[in-house]
N, C-alpha and C positions, 0 to 999 in steps of 0.2 A: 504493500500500500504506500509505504512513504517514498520508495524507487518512484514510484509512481506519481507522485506527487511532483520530487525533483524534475520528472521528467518532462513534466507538464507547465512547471515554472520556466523552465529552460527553453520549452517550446515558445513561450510568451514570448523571451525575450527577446530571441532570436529570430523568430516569422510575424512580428506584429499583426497587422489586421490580417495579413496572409493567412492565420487562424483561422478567422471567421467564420467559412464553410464547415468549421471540425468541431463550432460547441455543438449542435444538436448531438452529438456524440458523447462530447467531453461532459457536456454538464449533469447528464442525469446521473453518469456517476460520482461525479462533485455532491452535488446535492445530497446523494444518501450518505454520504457521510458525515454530514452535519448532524444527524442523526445517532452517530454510532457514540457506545461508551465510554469510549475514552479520550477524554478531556485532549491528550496530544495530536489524538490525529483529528477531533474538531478543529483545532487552533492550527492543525499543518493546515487545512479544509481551507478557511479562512483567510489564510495568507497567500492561497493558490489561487482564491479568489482576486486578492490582491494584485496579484502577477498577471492573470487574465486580464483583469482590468485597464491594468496599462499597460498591455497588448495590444487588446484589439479594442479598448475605448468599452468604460460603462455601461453604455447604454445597451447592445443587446444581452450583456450577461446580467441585466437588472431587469430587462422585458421579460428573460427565463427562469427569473427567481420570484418576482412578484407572487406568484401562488401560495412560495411558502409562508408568507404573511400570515397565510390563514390554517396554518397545520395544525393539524390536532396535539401535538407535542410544543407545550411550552418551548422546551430547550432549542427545538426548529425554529421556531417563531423568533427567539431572540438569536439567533445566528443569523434568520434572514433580515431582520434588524440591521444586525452589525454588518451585512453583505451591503445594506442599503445606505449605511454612514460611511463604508469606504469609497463608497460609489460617488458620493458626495465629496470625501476628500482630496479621490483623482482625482478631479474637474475631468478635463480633457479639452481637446477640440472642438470647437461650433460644430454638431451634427454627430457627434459620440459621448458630448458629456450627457448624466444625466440630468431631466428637469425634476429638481428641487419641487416643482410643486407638483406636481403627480405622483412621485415620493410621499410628500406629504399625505394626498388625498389617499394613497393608498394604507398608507399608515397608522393615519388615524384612529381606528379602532379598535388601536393599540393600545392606547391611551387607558384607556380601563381596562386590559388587559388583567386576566387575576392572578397571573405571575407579576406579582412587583418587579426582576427585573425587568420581566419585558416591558412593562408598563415605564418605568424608569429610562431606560435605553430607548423605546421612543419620544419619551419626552424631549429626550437631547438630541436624538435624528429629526424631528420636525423644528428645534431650535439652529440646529445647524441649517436645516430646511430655507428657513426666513435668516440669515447670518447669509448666504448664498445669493437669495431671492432683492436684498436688500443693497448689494454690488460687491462683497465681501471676498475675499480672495481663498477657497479652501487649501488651496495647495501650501499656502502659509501656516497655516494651521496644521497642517498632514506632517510639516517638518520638524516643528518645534517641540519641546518638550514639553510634558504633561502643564507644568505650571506656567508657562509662556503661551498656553492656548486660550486665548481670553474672546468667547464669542461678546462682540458689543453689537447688539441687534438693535437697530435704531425703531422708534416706536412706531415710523410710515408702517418698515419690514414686518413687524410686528403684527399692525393693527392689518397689515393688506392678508397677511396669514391667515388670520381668523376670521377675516370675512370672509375668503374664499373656502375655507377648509366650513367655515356655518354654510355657505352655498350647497357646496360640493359634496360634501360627508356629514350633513346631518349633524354637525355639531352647533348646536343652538347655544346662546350665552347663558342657558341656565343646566345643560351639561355636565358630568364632570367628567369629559373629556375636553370641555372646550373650560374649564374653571383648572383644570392639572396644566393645559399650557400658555393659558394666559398669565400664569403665578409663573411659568417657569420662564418666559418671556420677560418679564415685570423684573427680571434678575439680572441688573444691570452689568457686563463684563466678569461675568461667573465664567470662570474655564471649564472645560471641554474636558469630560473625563477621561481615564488614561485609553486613548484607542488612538491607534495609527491606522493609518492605511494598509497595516497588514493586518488589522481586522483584533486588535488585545496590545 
């Protein structure tokens, strides 16, 4: 499994988008291991995601992971989480980053999620979400160290978040989904907890 892994990192690096044609392949076994027992080869999982990402660009290996949003295992949900904060971190290029608000829209129903972490870890993916949405640079954030990640969400980014995500996702102001990230928005240059772009 971890050959495997390596192997697949190294493919990133080396054929960038040339990949592309080879997720429908690569991902569905990516994916079931987010699933599996053990905490290492989650976290190798994660960081393979990483390497995919700035391969062949966000955006189609976020279009093939959205589903797990909604898996019936906690621990899924919060990996595809963290697939969707790294996704955010790339950035990338006009027409392979992902968008920040669709992300968002998708995630939402995270928010009251009844795994605290998940619920927790989308709270700071849809702050990063609106930190993005607002002109913010992620790749600066993807570099620095844990306490040098200071999202300053301006209150536009903020308030434009929550009207689209009440549009969009059903999150009305009286909510606690749309009362968990308006408090966590309201939190003026709070850092970005410890996640890299390699996903921990």
């Amino acid at each position: 499994v971890m050959g495997g892994f390596a192997a697949l990192e190294a493919a990133a690096a080396s054929l960038g988008d040339s990949l592309t044609p080879f997720l429908a392949t690569v991902l569905p076994a990516l994916r079931a291991r987010l699933a599996d027992a053990k905490m290492l080869v989650r976290h190798t999982a994660l960081r393979t995601y990483g390497s995919l990402m700035r391969g062949v660009g966000p955006r189609p290996v976020v279009s093939a992971t959205l589903r797990l949003l909604q898996h019936r295992r906690s621990l899924v949900r919060d990996c595809a989480v963290r697939v969707m904060t790294m996704a955010l971190l790339v950035g990338g290029e006009s027409g392979l980053a992902t968008d920040p608000l669709s992300v968002a829209e998708a995630a939402a129903p995270l928010l009251t999620d009844s795994n605290p972490r998940v619920a927790a870890d989308t709270s700071e993916l849809l702050a990063l979400a609106a930190f993005v949405m607002g002109g913010g640079d992620p790749t600066e954030l993807a570099g620095a160290s844990p306490g040098d990640r200071r999202l300053t969400v301006s209150r536009q980014a903020a308030e434009a978040l929550l009207d689209e995500l009440d549009a969009r996702a059903g999150l009305d102001a009286d909510s606690p989904g749309h009362r968990a990230l308006a408090a966590r928005l309201g939190e003026a240059k709070r850092a970005l907890p410890a996640l890299t772009s390699d996903g921990f």
